[in-house]
N, C-alpha and C positions, 0 to 999 in steps of 0.2 A: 573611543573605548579601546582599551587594552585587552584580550586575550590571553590566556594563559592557560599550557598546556600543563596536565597532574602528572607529577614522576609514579609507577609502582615499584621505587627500588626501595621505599622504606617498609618493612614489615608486618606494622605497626597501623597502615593505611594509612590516608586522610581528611581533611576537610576540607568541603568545594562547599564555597559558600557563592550565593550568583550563578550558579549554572546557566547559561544559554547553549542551545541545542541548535546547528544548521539548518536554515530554511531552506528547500530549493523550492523556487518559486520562478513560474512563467517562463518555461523554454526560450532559449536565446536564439536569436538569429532567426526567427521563424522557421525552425522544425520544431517538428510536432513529438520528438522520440530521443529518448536521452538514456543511456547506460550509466545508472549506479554506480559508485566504486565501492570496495570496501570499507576503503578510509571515508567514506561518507556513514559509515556505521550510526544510527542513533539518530539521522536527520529527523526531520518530517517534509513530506512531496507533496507539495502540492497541487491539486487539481483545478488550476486557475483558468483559461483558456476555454472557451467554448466551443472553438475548434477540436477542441481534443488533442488529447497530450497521452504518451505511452512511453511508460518504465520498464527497463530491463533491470532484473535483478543480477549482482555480481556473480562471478562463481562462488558455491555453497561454502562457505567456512563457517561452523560451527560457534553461534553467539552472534551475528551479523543481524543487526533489527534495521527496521527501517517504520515509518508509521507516513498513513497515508490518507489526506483531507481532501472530500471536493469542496472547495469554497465559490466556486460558481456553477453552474449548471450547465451541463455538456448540449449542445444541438445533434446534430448529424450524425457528429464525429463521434470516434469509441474516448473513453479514457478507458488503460488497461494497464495492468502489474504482471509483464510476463517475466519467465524465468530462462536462464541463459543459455540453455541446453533440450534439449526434447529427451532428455534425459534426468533433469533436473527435477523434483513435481513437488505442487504445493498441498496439504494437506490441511485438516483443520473445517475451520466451516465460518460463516457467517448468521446474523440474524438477520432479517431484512422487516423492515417499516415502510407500510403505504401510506400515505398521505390523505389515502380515500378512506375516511373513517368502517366506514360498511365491509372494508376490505381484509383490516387487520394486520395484522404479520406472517409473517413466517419463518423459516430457515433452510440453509441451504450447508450439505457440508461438499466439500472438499473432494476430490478420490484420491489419495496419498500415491496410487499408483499407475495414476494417469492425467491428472490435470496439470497441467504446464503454465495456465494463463487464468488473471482473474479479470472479464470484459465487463465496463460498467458501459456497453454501447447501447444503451436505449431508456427509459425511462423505466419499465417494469425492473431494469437487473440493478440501478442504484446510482445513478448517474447525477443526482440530484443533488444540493447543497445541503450536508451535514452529515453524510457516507464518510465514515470512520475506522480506516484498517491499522493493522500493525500484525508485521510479518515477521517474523524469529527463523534464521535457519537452526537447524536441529540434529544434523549429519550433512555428511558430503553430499550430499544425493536428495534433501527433501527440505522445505519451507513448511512451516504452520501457520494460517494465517488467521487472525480473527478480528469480530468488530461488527458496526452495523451498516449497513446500505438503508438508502433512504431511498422512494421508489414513490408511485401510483397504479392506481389499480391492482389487476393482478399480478400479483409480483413473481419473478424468473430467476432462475440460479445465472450468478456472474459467471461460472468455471466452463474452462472446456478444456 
C-alpha cells in the first residue's frame, strides 16, 4: 500500500479519501518506555503488553493529539501517559467504569495545575481492556485529557 502525504498549499482544502492513522503498537526491543514525537501527531498508543508499557508525551505544541487503547490487560506493571516536563501538566478528567456491576462508575478530573502523569497501575484506576484516552495539547504548558478507564470494584483516580 502506498501512502500519501496531503499538501496545505492550496486554499481551497482537500479531499483524503482512505484515511489511516499510525499505530504504535508493542514497544520494541523490550523496553517498556517510549517518548512520543510530535510528528507522531494523531496516532493511536497502544496498550498491548502486560508487562506494562509507559508514554512520554512530546514537548507541548499547541493541536498535538494523540489517543490511547488498552487492548490487553496490564498485571504488575503500571501502563502510564506522562508528560515531558514537571512542568508540563494534564488537565481534563476522565469517566471511569467498574466491571463490578454493584459498583457502578465514577469520575475522576485532572488538576490542570499539578498533575504530570495519568497511572493506569492497578485494576481500580483502569488498567483493564477497553480504557479509552485521547489527549489534545491546548498551550505550551498544559494537556487535556479525556475518555473512559475501565476498572473493578472500587474504582481510584489514574492522576498524580
Amino acid at each position: 500500500m502506498t501512502v500519501q502525504n496531503l499538501s496545505r498549499k492550496n486554499t481551497e482544502g482537500c479531499i483524503a479519501n482512505g484515511l489511516q492513522r499510525q499505530v504504535i503498537s508493542g514497544l520494541a526491543g523490550g523496553t517498556t518506555a517510549r517518548a512520543l514525537l510530535a510528528s507522531e501527531s494523531g496516532s493511536l498508543c497502544m496498550f498491548d503488553s502486560a508487562a506494562g508499557q509507559i508514554y512520554t508525551l512530546p514537548a507541548p505544541v499547541i493541536g498535538l493529539q494523540f489517543d490511547f487503547l488498552v487492548s490487553v490487560a496490564g498485571t504488575s506493571n503500571s501502563y502510564s501517559i506522562d508528560t515531558d516536563a514537571a512542568t508540563t501538566f494534564i488537565g481534563g478528567g476522565v469517566a471511569a467504569v467498574s466491571t463490578t456491576v454493584a459498583e457502578g462508575g465514577d469520575s475522576f478530573p485532572a488538576t490542570i495545575a499539578s498533575t504530570v502523569s495519568c497511572d493506569l497501575d492497578s485494576d481500580v484506576t483502569g488498567r483493564l481492556v477497553g480504557t479509552a484516552l485521547s489527549i489534545v495539547c491546548i498551550s505550551s504548558t498544559e494537556w487535556v485529557i479525556s475518555g473512559v478507564t475501565h476498572g473493578v470494584g472500587t474504582l481510584a483516580t489514574p492522576f498524580a
